[in-house]
C-alpha positions as CSV (number, residue, x, y, z in Angstrom):
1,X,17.9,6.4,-25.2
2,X,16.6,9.1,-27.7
3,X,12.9,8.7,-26.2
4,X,13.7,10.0,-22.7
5,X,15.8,11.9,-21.8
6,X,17.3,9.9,-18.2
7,X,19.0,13.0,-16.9
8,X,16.1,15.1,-17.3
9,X,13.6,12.9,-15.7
10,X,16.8,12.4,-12.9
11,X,16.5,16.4,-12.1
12,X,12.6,16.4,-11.8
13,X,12.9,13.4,-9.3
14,X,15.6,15.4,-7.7
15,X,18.0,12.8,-8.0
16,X,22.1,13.6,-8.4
17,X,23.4,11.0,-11.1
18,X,27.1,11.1,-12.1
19,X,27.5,10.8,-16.2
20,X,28.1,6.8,-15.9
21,X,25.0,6.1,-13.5
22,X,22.7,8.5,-16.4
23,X,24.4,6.1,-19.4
24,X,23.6,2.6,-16.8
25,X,19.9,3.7,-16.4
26,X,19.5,5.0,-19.8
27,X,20.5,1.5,-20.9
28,X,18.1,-0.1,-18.3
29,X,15.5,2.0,-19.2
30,X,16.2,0.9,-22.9
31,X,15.7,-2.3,-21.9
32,X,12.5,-2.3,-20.1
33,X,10.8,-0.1,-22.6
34,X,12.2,-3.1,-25.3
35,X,10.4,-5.5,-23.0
36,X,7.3,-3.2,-22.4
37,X,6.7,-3.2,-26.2
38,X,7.2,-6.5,-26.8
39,X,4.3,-7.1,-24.2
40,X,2.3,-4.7,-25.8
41,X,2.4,-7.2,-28.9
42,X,0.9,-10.1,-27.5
43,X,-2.6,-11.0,-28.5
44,X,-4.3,-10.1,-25.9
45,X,-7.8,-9.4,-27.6
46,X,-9.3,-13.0,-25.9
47,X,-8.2,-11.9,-22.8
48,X,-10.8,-10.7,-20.1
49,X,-9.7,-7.6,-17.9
50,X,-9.0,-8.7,-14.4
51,X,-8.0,-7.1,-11.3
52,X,-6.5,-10.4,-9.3
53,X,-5.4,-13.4,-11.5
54,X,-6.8,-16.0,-8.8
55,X,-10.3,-16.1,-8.1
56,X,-11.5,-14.6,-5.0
57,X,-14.2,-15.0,-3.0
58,X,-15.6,-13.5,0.1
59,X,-15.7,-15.6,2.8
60,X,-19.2,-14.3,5.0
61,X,-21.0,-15.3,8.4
62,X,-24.3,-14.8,9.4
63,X,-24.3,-11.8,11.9
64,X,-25.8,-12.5,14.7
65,X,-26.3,-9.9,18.0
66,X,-25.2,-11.4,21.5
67,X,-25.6,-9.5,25.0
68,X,-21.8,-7.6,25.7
69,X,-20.3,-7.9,28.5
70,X,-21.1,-6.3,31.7
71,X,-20.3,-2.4,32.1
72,X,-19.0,-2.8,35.4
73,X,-17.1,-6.2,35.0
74,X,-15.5,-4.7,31.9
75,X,-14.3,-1.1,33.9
76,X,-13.3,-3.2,37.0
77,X,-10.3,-4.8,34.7
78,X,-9.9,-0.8,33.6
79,X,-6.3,0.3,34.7
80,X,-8.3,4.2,35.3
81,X,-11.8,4.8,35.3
82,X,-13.5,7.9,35.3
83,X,-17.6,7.3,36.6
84,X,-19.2,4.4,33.8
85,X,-16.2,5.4,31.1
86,X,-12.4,4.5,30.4
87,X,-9.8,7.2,31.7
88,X,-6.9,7.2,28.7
89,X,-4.4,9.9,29.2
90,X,-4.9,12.9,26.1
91,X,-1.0,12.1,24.9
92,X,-0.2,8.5,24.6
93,X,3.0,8.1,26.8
94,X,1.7,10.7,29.3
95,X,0.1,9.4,32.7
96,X,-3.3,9.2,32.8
């Protein structure tokens, strides 16, 4: 690997590599970049840009308003209640 330099880019990644474990990802890194560049010579003029390689649709519902539930039905299941609202304790875990 003349290009990069693997224990260089080890110490700004703050990573401790032993000599053989800088030669075993040199020659990894070799490898993809070999791959990487032999991507980069594909014909790939014809190709559209995507972002997802399946089509994708949004799947939508009409929204439609409906009366809520009752305020006093909804607090009477409440395990605390403070007048019309929810008592929660201020640190989950602590007792409310």
């Amino acid at each position: 690997m003349s290009d990069i330099d693997v224990a260089y880019v080890a110490k700004l990644a703050r990573l401790a590599l032993t000599p053989a474990e800088i030669e075993r990802f040199g020659a990894q890194l070799g490898a993809l970049l070999e791959h990487v560049g032999a991507l980069a010579e594909l014909p790939t003029a014809d190709v559209a840009a995507t972002a997802q390689v399946i089509a994708q649709s949004n799947v939508t519902r009409e929204d439609l308003a409906v009366p809520s539930l009752d305020r006093e039905t909804v607090l009477a299941q409440a395990p605390s209640r403070e007048g019309p609202y929810f008592r929660v304790p201020r640190i989950i875990g602590e007792e409310a």
